[in-house]
N, C-alpha and C positions, 0 to 999 in steps of 0.2 A: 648598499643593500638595506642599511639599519632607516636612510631616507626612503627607503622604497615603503618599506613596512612602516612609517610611521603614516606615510603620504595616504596609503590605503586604510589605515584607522581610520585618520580623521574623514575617508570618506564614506567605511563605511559608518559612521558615528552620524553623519549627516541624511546616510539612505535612512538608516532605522527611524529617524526624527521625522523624516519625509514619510513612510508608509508603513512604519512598524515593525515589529520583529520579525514579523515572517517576511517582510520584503522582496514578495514579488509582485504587486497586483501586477494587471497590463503587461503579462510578459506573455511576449510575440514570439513564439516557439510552435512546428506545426507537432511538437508531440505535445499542446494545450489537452488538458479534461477535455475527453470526448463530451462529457456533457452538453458541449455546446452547441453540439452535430446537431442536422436535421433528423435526426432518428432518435432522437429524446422525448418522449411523452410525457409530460408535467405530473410531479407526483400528484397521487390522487383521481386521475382523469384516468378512465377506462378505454381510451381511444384505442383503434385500430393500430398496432406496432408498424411503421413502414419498412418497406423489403431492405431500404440500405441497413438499416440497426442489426441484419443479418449476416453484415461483414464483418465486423468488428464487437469481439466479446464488451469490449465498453460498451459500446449502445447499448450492446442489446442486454447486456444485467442494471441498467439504469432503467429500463422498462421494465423489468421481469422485478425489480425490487419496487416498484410505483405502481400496480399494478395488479391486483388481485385475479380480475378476469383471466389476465395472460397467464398470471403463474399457474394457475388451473387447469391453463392450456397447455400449459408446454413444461406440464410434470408428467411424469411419466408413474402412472400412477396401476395397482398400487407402489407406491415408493418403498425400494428394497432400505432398509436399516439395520446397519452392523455396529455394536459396539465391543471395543477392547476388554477382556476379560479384566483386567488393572482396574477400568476405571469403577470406582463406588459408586453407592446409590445417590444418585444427582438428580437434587429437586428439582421438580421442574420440567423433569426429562421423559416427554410422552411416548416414547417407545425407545427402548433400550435394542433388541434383536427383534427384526420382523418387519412389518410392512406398516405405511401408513397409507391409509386409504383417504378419498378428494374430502370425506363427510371430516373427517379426523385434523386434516389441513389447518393449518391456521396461517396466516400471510407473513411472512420474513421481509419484513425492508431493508434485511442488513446493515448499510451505512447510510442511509438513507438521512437518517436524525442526526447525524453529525454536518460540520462543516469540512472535512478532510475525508479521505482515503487512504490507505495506506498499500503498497507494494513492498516487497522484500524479495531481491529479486537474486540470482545466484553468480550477475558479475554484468559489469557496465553493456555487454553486447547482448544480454536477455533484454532490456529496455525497446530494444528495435523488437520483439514479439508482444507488443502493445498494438502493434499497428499491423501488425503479420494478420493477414486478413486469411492463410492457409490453415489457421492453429483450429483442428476441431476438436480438441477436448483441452479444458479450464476447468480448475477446482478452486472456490471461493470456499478458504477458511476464515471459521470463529474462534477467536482463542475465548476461553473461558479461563482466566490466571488464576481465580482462586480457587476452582475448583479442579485444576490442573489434566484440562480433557480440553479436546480442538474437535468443534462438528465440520466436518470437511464437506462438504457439497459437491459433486462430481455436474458438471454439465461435459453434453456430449453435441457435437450437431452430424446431423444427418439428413439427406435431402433438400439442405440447404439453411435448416431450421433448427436453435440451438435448444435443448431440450435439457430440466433439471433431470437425472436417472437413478441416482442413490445416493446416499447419506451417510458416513460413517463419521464415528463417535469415537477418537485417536487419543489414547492416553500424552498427554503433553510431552513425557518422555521420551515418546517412538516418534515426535514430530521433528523433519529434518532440522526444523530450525529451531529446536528448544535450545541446546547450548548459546544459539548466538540472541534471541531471546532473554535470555537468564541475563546474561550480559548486558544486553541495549536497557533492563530495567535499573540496572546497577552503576548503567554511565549515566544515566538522565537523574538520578535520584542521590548520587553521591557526587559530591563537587569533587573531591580532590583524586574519587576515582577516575572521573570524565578526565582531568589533565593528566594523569596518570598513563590512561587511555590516547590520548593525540600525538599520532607522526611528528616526528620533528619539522617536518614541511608538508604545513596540509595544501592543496591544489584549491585554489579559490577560484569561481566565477561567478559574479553578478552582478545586477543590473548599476549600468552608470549612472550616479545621482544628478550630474551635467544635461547627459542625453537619454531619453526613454526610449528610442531605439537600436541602443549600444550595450555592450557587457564590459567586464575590464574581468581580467584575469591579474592572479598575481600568486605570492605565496603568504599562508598564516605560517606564523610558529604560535609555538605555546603560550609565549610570553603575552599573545596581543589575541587570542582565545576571546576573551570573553569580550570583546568590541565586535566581533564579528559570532558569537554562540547563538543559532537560531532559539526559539520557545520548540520545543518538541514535546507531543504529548508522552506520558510517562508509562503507558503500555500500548502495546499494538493489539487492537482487538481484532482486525481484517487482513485478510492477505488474499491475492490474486495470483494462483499459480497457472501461468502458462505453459502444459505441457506438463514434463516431470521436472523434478526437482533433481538438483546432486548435494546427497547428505555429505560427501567430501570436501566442498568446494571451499577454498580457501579464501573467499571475495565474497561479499554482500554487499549491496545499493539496497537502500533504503529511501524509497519514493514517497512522499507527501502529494495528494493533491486536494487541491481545495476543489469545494462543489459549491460551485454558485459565484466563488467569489475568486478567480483566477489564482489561488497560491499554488507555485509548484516549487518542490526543493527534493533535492537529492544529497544522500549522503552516503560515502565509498566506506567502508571497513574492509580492513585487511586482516588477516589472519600472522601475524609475523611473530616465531618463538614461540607459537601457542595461545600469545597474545591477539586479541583484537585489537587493533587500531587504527582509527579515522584517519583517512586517506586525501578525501578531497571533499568540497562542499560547493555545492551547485545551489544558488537562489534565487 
């Protein structure tokens, strides 16, 4: 066993040298960033959205965040506006309770200016509702960490057409995933909390440094953590709910994806003893 786990250092010691920390480019997986679909309209470009982007909420909020025209379209407007009584007076924030009208609008790229995305998802078999072309209603939350409020975005589709419908403004606290939240800031930012934090046998899959169309599986311990610890960013500004959420759930996945540039990674937390801990890592 102690050969097995040295064998997979030194390989992956050789992927990271090969394409860097996030070590996925080029991976051949059909749940790839929808970005790459023919239902993507180039940010900026005010083209006509095509009917397939209407199957899949990826398309179609890759358009509606590139897109000025569209979001104009397909707001539903005037847009209802709720916010938590908890939350303070937060600059910046053009309507607290109430409506915003198309004049009032200003265009949300969301994650558009990054190079990733992120999902937080309620357990490894929510992943297959990325591609669930059935799901009509998604809410794209914003966390805002310092000022400790999440603007939630409600999209609905109807008639075939996904449509923004209302806005609410969620004190951090009421959001299902603020405890595990609080948490993911405290592993990425404290070393010896992060090892603190890892399964004694985390589940590893990634790509084989030999073959570019091969995986290898294997097991991490702790010990050998940090030859294999992706770069992860140090807060989660975005999340994509499909459907509702369960504030009980003892399981979190934690999806990464790159836009533009193929990175995908996945990462399991477990809830065990009350404890969160990293389960498996997908890269």
């Amino acid at each position: 066993m102690f050969n097995r786990i040295i064998l997979f250092s030194l390989l992956a010691l050789l992927a990271i040298g090969c394409r860097g920390k996030h070590g996925a480019d080029n991976l051949e997986d059909e749940a790839a960033d929808s970005l790459y679909s023919e239902g993507y309209v180039e940010e900026g470009i005010d083209a006509p959205m095509p009917q397939s982007a209407e199957e899949l909420f990826d398309d179609f909020i890759f358009n509606f965040a590139s897109s000025s025209k569209l979001q104009t379209e397909r707001t539903l407007f005037p847009l209802p506006v709720s916010t938590d009584s908890v939350v303070g007076n937060v600059k910046g924030m053009a309507v607290r309770n109430g409506q915003i009208t198309k004049q009032q609008w200003k265009m949300e790229k969301f994650f558009m200016g990054k190079d990733y995305y992120t999902l937080l998802l309620d357990n490894d078999k929510a992943v297959e509702h990325i591609k669930d072309t059935t799901i009509n209603e998604v809410t794209v939350e914003h966390f805002f960490m310092n000022a400790s409020y999440v603007s939630r975005y409600q999209f609905k589709r109807s008639g075939g057409k996904w449509h923004l419908v209302s806005l609410r403004n969620q004190a951090f606290q009421r959001n299902p995933n603020a405890s595990f939240l609080s948490f993911y800031h405290r592993f990425v930012t404290d070393s010896l909390f992060q090892h603190q934090s890892l399964s004694d046998a985390i589940d590893f899959v990634g790509p084989d440094p030999d073959d570019d169309f091969s995986m290898m599986e294997g097991v991490i311990t702790p010990d050998f953590w940090n030859a294999f610890a992706p770069e992860l960013p140090i807060n989660i500004e975005y999340n994509i709910v499909y459907g509702h959420q369960n504030p009980a759930t003892t399981e979190k996945v934690l999806v990464l994806r790159g836009i533009a540039n193929g990175m995908e990674m996945e990462l399991t937390f477990r809830l065990e003893k009350g404890r969160w801990k990293l389960t498996k890592l997908i890269t």
